[in-house]
KEGU-181516 format. One line per 4 residues: number of its first residue (from 1); their letters; for each residue x, y, z of N, C-alpha, C. Coordinates in Angstrom, 1 decimal. Layout:
<atoms>
NUM> A> X:Y:Z:X:Y:Z:X:Y:Z  ...
</atoms>
This chain:
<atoms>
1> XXXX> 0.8:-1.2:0.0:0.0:0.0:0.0:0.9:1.3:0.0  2.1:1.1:0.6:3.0:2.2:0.8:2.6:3.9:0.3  2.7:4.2:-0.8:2.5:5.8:-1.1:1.1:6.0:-1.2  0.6:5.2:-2.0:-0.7:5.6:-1.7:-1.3:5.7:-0.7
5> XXXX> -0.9:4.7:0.0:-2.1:4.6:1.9:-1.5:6.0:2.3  -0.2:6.5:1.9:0.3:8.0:2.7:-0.4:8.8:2.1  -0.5:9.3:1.1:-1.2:10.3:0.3:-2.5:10.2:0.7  -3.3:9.3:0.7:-4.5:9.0:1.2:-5.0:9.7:3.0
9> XXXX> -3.7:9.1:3.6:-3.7:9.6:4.9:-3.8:10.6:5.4  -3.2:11.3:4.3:-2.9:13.0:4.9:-4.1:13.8:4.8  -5.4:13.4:4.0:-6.4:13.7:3.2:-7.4:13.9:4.9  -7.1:12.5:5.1:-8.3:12.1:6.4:-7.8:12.0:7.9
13> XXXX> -6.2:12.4:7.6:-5.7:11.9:9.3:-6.5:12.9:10.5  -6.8:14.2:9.9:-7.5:15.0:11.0:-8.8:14.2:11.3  -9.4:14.3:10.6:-10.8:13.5:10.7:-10.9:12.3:11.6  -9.9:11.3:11.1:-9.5:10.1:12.1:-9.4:10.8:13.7
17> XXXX> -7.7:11.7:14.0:-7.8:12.1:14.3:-8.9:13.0:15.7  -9.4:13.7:15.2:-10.7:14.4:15.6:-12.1:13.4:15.9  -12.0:12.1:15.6:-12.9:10.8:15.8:-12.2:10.3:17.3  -10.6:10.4:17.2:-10.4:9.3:18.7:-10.6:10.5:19.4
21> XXXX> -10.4:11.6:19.4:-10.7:12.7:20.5:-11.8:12.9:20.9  -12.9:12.6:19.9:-14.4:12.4:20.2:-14.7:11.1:21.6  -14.0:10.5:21.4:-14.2:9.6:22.7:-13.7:9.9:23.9  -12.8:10.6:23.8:-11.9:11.3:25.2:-11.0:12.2:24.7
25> XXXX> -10.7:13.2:25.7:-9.4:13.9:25.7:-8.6:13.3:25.5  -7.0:13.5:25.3:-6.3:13.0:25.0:-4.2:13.9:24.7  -3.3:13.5:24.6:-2.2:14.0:24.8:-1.4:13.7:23.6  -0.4:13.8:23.1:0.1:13.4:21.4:0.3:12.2:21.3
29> XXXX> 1.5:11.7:22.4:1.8:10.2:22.7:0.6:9.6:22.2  -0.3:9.7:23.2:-1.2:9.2:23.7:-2.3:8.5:22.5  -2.1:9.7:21.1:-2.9:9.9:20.1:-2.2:8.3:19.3  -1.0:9.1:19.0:0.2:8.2:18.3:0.1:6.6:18.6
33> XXXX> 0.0:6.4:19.7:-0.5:4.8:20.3:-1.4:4.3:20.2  -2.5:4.9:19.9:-4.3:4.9:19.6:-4.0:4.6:18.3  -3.3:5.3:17.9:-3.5:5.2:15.9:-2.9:3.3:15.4  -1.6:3.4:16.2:-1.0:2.4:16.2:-1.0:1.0:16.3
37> XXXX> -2.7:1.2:17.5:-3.0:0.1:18.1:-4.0:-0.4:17.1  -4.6:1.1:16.3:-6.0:0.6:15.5:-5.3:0.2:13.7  -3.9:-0.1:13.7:-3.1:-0.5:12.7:-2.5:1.0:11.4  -2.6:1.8:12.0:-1.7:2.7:11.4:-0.6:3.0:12.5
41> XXXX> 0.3:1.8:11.5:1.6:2.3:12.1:2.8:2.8:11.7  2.4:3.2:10.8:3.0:4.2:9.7:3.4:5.2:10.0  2.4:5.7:11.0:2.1:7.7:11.3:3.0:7.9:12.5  3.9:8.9:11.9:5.1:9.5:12.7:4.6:9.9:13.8
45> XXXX> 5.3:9.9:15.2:4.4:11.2:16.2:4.7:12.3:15.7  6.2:12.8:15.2:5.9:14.7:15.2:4.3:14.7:13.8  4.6:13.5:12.9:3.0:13.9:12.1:1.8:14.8:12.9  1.8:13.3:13.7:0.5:13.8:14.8:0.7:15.1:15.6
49> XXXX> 2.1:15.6:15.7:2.3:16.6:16.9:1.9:17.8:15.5  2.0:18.1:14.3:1.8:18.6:13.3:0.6:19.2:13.2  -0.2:17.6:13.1:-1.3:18.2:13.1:-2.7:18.1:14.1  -1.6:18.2:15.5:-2.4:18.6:16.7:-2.3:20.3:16.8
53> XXXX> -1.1:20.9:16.1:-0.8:22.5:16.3:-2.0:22.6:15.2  -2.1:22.2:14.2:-3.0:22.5:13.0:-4.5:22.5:13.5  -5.2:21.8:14.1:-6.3:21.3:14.3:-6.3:22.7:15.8  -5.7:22.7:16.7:-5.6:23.7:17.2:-5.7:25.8:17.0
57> XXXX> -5.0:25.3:15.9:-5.2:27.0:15.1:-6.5:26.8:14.7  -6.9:26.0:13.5:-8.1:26.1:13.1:-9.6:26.3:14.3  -8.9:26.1:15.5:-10.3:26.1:16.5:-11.1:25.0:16.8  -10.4:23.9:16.2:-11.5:22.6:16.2:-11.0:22.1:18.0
61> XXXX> -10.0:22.1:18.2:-9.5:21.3:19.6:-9.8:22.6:21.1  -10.0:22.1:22.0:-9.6:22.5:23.3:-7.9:22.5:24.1  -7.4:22.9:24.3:-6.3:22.2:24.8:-5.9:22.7:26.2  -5.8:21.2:27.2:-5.2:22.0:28.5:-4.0:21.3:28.9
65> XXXX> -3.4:22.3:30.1:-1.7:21.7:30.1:-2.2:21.1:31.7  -2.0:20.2:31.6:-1.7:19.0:32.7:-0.8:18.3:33.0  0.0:18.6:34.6:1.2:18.2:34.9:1.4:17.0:34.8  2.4:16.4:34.4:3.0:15.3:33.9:4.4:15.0:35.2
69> XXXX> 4.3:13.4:35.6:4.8:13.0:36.6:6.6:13.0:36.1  6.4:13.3:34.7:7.9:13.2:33.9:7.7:14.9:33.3  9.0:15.0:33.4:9.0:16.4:32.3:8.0:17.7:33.1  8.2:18.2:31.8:7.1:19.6:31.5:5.4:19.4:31.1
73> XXXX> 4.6:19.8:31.6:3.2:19.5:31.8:3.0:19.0:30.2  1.9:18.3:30.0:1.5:17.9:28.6:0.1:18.4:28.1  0.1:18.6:26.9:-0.9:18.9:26.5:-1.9:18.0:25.7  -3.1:18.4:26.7:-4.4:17.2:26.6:-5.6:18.4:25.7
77> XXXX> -5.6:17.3:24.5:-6.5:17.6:23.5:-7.8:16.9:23.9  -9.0:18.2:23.3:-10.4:17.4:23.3:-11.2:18.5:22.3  -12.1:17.7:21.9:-13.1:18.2:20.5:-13.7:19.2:21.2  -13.9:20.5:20.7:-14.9:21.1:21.1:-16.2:21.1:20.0
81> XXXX> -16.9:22.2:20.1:-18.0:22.6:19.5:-17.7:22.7:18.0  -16.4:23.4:17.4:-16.6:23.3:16.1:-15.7:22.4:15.5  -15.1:21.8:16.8:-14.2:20.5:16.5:-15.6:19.3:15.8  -16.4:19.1:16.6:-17.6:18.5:16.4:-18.6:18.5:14.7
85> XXXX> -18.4:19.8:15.2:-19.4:20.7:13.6:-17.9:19.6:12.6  -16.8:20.1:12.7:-16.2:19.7:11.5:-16.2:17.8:11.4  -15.9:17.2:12.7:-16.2:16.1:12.2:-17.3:15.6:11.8  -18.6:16.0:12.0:-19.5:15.5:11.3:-19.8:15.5:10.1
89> XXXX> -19.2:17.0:9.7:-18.9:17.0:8.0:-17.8:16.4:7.4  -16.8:15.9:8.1:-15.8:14.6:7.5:-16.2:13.1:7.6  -17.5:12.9:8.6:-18.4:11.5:8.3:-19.0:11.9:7.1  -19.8:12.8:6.9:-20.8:13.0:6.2:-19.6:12.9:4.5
93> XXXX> -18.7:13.7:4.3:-18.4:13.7:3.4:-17.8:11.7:2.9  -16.8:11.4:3.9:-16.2:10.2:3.9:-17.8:9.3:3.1  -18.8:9.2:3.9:-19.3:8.5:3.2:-20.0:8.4:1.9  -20.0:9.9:1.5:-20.5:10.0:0.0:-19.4:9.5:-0.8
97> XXXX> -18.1:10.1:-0.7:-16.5:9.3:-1.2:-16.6:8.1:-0.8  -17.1:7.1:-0.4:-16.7:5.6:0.3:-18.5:5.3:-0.5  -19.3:6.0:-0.7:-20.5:5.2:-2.0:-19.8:5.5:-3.2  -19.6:6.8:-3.9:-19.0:6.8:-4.9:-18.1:5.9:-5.5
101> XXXX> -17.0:5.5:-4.4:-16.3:4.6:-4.8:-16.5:2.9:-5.2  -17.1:3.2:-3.9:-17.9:1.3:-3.9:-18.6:0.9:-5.7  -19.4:2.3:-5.9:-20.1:2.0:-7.0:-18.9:1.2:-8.4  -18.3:2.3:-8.2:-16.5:1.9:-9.2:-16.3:0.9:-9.3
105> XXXX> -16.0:0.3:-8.3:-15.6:-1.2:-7.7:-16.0:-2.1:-8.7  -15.2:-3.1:-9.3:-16.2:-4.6:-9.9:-16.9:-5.1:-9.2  -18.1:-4.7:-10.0:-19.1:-5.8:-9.4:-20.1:-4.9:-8.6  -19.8:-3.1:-8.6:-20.2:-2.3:-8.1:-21.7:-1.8:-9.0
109> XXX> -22.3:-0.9:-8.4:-23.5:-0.5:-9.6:-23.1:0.1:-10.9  -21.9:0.5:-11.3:-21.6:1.3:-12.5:-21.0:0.3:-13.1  -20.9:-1.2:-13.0:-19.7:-2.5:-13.5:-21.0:-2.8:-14.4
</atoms>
């Protein structure tokens, strides 16, 4: 899958992204291991630390600093309100892209 699964990735990693935070707050590590565990293991942490600053500018994330038993306090990400607004329109979108495609498919309605 190599280049393409990456090019693909970068399309939807906020979205993904912005889905594990919908279930909890959350910290970069913390994200990076989530991703890992659900078999992208591809995705760099500074990626994720990337596009935790990104998703932050845009206004979609909350973020608070919570002291950390190691180091300098960490910062714990969670969806706000138009974090929300936007992922619903990256489900909503995903699945019109994920019919369209299906149709494509052999054996799909357009075969």
């Amino acid at each position: 899958m190599g280049k393409q699964l990456t090019e693909m990735l970068k399309g939807t990693l906020e979205g993904i992204v912005l889905a594990l935070l919908s279930a909890r707050p959350a910290y970069g590590y913390e994200i990076t291991a989530w991703l890992r565990e659900r078999g992208f293991s591809d995705i760099a942490e500074g990626t994720v630390y990337a596009l935790l600053i990104r998703v932050e500018k845009k206004g979609l994330v909350d973020v608070e600093r919570v002291p950390s038993e190691k180091g300098p306090p960490r910062k714990v990400y969670s969806v706000n309100a138009e974090g929300r607004e936007y992922l619903e329109e990256f489900w909503r979108t995903w699945s019109f892209l994920a019919e369209r495609l299906e149709q494509l498919r052999p054996g799909g309605e357009c075969s």
